[in-house]
DOSEZA-609167 format. One record per residue (C-alpha): x, y, z; residue number from 1. Coordinates in pm, whole numbers, plus 50000, padded with zeros to 5 digits. Example, Ala and Ser with C-alpha at 12.3 -4.5 7.8 and 13.67 -1.06 7.14 Angstrom:
REM DOSEZA-609167
(node (51230, 49550, 50780), 1);
(node (51367, 49894, 50714), 2);
***
This chain:
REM DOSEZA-609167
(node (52099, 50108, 50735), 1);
(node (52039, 49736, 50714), 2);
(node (51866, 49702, 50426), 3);
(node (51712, 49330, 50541), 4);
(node (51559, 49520, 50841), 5);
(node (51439, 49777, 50592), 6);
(node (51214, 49486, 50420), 7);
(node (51123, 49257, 50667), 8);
(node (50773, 49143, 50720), 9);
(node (50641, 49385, 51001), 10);
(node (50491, 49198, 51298), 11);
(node (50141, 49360, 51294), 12);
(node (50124, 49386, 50875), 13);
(node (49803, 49218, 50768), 14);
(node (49879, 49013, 50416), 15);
(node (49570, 49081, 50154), 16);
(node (49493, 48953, 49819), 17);
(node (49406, 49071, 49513), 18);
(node (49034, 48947, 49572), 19);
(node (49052, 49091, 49991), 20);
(node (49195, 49460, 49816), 21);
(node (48880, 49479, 49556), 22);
(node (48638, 49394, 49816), 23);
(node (48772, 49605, 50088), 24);
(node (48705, 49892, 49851), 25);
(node (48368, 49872, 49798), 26);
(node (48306, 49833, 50151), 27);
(node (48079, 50110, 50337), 28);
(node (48374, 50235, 50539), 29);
(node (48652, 50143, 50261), 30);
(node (49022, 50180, 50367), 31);
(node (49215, 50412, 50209), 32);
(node (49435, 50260, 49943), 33);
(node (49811, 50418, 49934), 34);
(node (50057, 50318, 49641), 35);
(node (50408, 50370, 49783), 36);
(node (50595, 50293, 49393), 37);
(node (50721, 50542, 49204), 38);
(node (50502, 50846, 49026), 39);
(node (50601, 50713, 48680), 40);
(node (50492, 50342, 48804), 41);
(node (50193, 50487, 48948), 42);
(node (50116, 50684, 48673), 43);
(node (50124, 50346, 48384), 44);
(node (49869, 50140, 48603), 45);
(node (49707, 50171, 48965), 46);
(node (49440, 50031, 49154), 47);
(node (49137, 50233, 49104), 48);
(node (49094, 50480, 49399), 49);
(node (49474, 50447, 49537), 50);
(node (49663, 50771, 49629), 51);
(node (50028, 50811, 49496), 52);
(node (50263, 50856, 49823), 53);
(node (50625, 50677, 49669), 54);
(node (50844, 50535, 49936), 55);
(node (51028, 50783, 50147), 56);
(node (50741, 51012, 50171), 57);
(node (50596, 50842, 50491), 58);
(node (50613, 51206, 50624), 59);
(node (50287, 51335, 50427), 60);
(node (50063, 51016, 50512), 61);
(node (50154, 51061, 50849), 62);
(node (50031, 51433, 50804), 63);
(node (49755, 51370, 50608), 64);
(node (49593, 51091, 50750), 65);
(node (49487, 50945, 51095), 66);
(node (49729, 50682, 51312), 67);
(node (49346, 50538, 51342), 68);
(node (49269, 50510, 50934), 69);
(node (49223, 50147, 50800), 70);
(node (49526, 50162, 50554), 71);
(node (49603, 49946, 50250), 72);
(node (49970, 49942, 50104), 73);
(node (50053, 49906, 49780), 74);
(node (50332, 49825, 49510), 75);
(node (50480, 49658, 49262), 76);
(node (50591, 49310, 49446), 77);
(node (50495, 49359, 49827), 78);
(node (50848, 49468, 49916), 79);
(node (50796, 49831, 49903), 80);
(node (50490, 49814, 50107), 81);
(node (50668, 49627, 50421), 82);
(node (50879, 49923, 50459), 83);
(node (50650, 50199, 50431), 84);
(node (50425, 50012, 50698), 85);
(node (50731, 49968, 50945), 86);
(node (50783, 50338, 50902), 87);
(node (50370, 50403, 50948), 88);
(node (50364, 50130, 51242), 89);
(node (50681, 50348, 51425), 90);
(node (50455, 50660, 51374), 91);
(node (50167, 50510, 51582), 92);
(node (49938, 50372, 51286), 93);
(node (49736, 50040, 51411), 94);
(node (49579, 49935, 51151), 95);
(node (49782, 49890, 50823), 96);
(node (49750, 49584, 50547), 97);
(node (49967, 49555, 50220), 98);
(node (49851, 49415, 49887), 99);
(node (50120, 49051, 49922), 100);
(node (50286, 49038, 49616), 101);
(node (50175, 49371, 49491), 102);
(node (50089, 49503, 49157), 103);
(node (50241, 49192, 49007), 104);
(node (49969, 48956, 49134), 105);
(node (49688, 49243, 49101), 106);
(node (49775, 49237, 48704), 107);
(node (49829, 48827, 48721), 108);
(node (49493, 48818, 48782), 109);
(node (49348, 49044, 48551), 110);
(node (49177, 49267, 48767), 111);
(node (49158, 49631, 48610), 112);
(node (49390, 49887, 48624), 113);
(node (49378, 50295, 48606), 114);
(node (49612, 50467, 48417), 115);
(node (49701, 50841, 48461), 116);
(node (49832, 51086, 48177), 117);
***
């Protein structure tokens, strides 16, 4: 597998920051908010609301959610988050968006965090 395929920027992927992310979710039809890192990763400090689906499990949101879902992609730097929406964009998903530079900015900026047990 070509690994700089793997990452590229997806043609359709909407970039949103930090500030774009917060508002979206507190929006009267708010997107759902997927974090594709790891369990552990998700587990020390997510954005309030996401839903923990780590990379490779593109499978399950394609189950469990519709091609037609506003979607929000999550991670630690933005990398992880181009892949999984290649993968969603294949499975017929039109409307997907990534947090750019991930988790990293989110916490740059100080906005809050939810930590799991």
């Amino acid at each position: 597998m070509n690994l700089f395929r793997l990452f590229r920027h997806p043609k359709h992927l909407k970039d949103l920051t930090p500030a774009e992310v917060a508002a979206l979710s507190h929006a009267t039809q708010p997107p759902v908010l997927l974090d594709v890192r790891t369990t552990a990763e998700f587990r020390l400090g997510h954005v309030g609301g996401a839903l923990s689906f780590p990379l490779g499990h593109e499978d399950a949101i394609i189950t469990n959610f519709s091609a037609t879902q506003k979607v929000v992609l999550i991670c630690k730097t933005g990398h992880r988050s181009q892949a999984a929406a290649a993968s969603l964009f294949a499975a017929g998903f039109v409307d997907v968006s990534h947090l750019k530079k991930g988790m990293d900015q989110w916490r740059r900026e100080g906005r809050p965090v939810t930590r799991e047990n």
